[in-house]
VEXSE-436675 format. One record per residue: x negated, y negated, z negated of N, C-alpha, C, CB in turn. Coordinates in pm, whole numbers, padded with zeros to 5 digits, always signed. Last residue first. Glycine has a CB too. Layout:
REM residues N
XYZXYZXYZXYZ
...
END
This chain:
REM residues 185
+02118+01444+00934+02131+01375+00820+02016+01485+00687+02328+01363+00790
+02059+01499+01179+02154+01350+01161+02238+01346+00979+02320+01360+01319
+01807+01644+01111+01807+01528+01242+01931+01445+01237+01806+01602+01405
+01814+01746+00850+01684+01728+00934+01700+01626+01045+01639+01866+01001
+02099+01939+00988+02046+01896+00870+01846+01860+00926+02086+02046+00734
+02305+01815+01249+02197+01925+01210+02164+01877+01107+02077+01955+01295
+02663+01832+01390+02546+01731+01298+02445+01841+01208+02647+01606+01159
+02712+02070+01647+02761+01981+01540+02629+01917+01447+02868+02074+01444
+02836+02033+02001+02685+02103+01855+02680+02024+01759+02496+02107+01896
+02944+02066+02221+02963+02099+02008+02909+02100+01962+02996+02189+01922
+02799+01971+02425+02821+02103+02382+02895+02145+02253+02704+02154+02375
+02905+01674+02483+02824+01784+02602+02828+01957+02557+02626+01735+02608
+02900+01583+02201+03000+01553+02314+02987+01687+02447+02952+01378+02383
+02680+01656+02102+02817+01716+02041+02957+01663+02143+02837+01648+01860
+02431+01581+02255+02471+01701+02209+02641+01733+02190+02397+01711+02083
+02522+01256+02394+02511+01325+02258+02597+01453+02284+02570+01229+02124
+02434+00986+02547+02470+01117+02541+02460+01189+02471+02445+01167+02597
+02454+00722+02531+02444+00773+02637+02496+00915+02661+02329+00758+02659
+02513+00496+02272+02550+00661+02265+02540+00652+02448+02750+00721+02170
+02313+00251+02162+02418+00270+02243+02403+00411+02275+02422+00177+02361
+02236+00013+01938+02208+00173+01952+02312+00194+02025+02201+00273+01820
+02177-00335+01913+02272-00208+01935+02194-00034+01957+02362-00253+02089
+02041-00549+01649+02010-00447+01823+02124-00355+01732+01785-00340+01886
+02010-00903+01645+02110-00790+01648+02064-00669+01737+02247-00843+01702
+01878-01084+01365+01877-00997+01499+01935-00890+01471+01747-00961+01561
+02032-01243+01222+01916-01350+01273+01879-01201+01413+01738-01407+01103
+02396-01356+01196+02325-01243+01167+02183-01299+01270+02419-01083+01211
+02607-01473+01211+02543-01468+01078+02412-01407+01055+02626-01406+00996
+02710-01386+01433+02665-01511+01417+02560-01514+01329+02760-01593+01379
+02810-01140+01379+02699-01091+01439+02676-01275+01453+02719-00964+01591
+02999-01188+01132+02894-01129+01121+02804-01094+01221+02920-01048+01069
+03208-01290+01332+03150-01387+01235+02987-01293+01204+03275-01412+01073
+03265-01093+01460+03173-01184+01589+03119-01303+01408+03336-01310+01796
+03212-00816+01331+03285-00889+01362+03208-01004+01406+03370-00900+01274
+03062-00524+01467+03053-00633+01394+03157-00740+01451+02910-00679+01393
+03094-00200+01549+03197-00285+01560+03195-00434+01465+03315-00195+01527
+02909+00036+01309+02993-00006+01387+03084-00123+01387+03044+00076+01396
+02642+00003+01114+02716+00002+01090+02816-00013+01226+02701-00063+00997
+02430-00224+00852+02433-00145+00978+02604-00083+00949+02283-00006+00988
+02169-00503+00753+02314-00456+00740+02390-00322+00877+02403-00623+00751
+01955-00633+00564+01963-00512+00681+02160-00483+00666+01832-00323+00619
+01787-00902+00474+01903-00815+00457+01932-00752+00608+02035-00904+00394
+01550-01063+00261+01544-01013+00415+01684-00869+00386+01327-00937+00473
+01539-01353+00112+01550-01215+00080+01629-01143+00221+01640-01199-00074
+01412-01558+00047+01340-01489+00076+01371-01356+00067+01257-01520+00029
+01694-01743-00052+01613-01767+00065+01521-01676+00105+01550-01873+00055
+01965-01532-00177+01825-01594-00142+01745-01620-00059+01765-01565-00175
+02287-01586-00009+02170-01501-00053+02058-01601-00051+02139-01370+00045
+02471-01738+00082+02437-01806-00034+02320-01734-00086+02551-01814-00132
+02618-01637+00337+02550-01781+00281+02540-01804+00187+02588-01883+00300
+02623-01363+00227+02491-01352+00369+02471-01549+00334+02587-01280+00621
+02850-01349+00064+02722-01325+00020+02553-01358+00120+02746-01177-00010
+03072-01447+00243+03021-01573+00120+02858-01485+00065+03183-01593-00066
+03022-01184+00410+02993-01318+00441+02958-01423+00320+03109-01364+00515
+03114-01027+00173+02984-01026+00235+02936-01102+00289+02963-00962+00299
+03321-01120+00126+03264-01113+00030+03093-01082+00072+03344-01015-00051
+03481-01090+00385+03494-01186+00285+03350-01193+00175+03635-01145+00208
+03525-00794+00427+03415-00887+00494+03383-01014+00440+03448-00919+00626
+03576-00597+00136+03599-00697+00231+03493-00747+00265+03677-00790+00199
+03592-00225+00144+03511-00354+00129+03630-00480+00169+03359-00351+00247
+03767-00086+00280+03714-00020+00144+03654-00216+00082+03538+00153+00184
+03887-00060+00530+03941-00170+00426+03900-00131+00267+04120-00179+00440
+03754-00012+00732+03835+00099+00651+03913+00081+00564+03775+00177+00594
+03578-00179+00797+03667-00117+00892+03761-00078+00834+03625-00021+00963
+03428-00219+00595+03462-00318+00576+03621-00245+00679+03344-00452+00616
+03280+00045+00613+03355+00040+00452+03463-00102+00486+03204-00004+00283
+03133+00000+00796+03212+00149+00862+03287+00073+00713+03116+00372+00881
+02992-00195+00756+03116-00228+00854+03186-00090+00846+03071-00276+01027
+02812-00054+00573+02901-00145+00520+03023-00189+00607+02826-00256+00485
+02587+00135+00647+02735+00207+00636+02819+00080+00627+02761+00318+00491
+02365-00004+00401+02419+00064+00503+02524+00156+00511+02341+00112+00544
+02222-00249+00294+02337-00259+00338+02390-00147+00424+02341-00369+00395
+01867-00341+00220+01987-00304+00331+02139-00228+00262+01908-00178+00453
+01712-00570+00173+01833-00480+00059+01878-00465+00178+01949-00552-00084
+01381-00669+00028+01477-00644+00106+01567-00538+00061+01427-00621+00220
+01303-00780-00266+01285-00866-00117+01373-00810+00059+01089-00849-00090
+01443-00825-00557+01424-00745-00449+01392-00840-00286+01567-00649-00450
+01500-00921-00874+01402-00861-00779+01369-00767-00679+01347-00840-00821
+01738-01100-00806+01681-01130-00910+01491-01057-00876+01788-01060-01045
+01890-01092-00613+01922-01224-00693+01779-01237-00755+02058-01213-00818
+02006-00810-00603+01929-00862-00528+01863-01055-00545+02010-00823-00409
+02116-00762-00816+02061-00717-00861+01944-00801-00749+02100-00578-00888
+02389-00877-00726+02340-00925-00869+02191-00893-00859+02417-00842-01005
+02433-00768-00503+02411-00867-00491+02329-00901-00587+02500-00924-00474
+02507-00458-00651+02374-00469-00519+02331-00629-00494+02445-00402-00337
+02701-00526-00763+02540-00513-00829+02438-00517-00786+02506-00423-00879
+02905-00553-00547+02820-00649-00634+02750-00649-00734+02865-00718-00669
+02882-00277-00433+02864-00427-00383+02811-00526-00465+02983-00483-00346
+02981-00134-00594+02843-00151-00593+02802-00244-00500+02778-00035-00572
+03238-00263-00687+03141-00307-00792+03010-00244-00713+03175-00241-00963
+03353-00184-00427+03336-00319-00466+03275-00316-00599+03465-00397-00464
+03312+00098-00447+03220+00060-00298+03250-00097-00374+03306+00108-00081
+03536+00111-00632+03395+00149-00656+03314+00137-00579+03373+00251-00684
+03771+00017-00512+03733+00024-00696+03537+00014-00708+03806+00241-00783
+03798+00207-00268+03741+00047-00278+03687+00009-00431+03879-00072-00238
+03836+00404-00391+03736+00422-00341+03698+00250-00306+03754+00535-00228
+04069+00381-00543+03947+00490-00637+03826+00409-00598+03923+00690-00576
+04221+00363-00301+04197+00228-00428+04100+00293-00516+04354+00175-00539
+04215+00642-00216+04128+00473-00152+04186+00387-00257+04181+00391+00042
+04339+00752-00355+04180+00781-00348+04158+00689-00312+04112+00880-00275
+04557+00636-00367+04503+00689-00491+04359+00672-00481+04540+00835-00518
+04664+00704-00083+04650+00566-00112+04606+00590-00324+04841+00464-00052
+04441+00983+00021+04554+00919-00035+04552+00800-00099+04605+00989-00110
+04186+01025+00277+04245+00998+00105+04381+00997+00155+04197+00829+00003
+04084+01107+00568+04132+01180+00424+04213+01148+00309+04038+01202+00360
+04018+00817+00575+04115+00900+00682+04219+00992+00578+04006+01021+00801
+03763+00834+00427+03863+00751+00408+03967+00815+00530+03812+00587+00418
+03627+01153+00387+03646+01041+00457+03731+00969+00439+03652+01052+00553
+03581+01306+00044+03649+01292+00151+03646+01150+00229+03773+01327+00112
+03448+01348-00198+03392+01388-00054+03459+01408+00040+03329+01489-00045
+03469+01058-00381+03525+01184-00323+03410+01205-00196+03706+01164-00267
+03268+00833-00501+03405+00902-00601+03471+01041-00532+03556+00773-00611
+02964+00930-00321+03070+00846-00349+03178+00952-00453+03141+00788-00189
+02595+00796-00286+02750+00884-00250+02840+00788-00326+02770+01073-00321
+02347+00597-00332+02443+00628-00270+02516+00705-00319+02421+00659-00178
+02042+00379-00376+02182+00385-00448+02329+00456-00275+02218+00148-00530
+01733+00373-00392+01848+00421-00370+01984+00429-00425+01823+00498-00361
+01426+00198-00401+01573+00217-00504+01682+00290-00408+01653+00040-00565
+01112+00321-00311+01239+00266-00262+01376+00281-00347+01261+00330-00134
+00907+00491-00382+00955+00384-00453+01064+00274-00438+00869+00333-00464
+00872+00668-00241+00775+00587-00208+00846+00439-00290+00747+00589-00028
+01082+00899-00321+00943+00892-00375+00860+00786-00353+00875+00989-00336
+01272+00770-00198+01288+00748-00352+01145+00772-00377+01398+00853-00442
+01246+00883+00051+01262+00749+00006+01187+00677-00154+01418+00748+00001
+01246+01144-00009+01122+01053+00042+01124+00908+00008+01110+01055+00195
+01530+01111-00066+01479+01183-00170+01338+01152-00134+01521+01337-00181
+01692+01024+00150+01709+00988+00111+01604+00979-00064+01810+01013+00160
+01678+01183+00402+01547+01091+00378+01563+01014+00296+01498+01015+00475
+01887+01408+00404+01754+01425+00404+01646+01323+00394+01736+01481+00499
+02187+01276+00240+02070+01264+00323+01958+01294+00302+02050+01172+00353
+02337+01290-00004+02310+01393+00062+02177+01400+00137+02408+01409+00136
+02532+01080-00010+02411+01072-00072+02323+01222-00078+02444+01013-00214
+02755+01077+00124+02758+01165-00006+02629+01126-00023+02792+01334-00005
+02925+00737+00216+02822+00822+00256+02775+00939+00100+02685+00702+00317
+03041+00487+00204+03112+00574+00248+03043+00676+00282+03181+00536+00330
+02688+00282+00201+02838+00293+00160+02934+00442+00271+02914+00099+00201
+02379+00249+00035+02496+00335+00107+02619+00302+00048+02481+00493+00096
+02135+00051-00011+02264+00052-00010+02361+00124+00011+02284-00003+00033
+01780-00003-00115+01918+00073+00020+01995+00135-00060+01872+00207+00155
+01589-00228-00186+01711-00138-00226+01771-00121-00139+01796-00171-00317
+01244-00267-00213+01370-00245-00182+01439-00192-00247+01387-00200-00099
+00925-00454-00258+01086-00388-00334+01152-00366-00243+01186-00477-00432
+00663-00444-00055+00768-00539-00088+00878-00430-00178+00839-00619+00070
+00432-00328+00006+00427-00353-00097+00587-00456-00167+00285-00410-00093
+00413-00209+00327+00379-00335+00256+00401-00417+00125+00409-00398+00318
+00607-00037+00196+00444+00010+00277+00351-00129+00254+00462+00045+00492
+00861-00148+00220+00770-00063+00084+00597-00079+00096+00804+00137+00095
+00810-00164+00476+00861-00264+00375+00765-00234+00247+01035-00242+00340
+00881+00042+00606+00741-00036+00648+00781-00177+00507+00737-00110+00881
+01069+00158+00439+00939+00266+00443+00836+00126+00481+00948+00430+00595
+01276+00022+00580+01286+00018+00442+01137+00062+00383+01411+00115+00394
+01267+00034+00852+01227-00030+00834+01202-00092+00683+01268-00066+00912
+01353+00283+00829+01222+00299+00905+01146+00142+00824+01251+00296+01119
+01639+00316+00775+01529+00372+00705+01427+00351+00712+01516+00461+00707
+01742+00176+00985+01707+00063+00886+01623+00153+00756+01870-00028+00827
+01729+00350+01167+01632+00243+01247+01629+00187+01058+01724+00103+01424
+01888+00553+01075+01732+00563+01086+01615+00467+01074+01711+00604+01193
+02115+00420+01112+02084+00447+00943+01919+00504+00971+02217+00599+00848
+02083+00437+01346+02104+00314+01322+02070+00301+01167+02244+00274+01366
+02121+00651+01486+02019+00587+01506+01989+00481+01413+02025+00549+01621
+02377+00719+01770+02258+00778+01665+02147+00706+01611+02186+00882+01722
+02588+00469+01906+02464+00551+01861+02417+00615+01786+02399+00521+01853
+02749+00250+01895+02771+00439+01870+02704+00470+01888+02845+00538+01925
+02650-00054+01705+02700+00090+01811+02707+00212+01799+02641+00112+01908
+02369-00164+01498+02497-00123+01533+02501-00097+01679+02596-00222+01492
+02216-00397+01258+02168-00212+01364+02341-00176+01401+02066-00010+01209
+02090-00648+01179+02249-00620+01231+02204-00504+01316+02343-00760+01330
+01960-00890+00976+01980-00767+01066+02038-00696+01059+01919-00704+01088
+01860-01189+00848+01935-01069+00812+01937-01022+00953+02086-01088+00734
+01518-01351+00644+01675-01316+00784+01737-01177+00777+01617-01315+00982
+01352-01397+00513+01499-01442+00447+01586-01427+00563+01510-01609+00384
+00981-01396+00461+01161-01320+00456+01274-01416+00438+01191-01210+00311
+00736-01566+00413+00848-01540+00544+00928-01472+00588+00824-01530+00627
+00685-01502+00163+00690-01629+00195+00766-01622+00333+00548-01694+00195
+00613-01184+00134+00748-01304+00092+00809-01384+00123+00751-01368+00031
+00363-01199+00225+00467-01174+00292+00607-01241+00280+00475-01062+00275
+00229-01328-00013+00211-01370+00170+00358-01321+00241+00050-01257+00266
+00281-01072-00120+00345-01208-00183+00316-01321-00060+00259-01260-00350
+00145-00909-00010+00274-00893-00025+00332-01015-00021+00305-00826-00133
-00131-00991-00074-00070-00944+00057+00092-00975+00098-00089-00792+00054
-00125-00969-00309-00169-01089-00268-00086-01074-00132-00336-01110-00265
-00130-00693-00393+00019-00769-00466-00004-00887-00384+00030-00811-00665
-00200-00514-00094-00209-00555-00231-00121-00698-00258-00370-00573-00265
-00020-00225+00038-00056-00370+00045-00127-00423-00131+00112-00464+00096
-00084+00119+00000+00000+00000+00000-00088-00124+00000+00095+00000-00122
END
């Protein structure tokens, strides 16, 4: 890793947010990748999962290189799934880790991705509301990853770079081949 001098150089020129989205494969990768070169350079993180079991194969590397993790959830059912029970369960609780994730980012973290959050905002787990008043008022040096399908045009404004992951062709369309452990999660 970087040394603390290094880092703190770095600091000095965080504070834009990023926007990984489309149907693509890819996108909870692209902001893994960039959580690892973060770390790597000695900066804090926290990744965010929303609507996700915390399951993920890179979720436990993560953690070893000192990256904060915070994921799964109250059910292991897709919002689709619930009952109007489970989804108030499930907003209940995607909205307080929302805002610990803010609280917490306030205080010491230089980057905080955000992932899954449009799939939570879609679903009406989240509000966009709250994320927006959070993207204008976050700290100036604090670099935010946000991923996720279908940004609303406020959030791709808001947002300093946007790359899409666009689905050309995927295994499971072409053959069934359903989500592998190791490669989509």
């Amino acid at each position: 890793m970087t040394s603390t001098l290094n880092a703190d150089k770095i600091r000095e020129q965080l504070g834009l947010v990023h926007l990984y989205t489309g149907d693509g494969k890819g996108k909870t990768t692209a902001a893994a990748g960039l959580a690892v070169r973060a770390r790597g350079s000695g900066l804090s993180v926290l990744f965010v999962q929303f609507l996700k079991s915390g399951t993920s194969a890179e979720l436990e590397p993560m953690r070893e290189l000192g990256i904060e993790v915070v994921s799964g959830q109250p059910t292991g059912k897709f919002v689709f799934q619930m009952d109007e029970k489970e989804k108030e369960e499930a907003r209940v609780f995607n909205e307080a880790r929302f805002r610990e994730a803010v609280i917490r980012s306030r205080e010491e973290v230089d980057l905080l991705v955000f992932d899954e959050i449009l799939g939570a905002i879609a679903t009406g787990i989240l509000g966009e509301g709250a994320l927006l008043d959070f993207l204008k008022t976050k700290p100036k040096h604090l670099e935010v990853v946000l991923t996720g399908r279908d940004p609303s045009d406020e959030l791709f404004l808001a947002s300093d770079y946007v790359s899409e992951v666009m689905m050309r062709k995927h295994p499971y369309e072409t053959s069934k081949t359903p989500a592998r452990p190791g490669i989509e999660y």
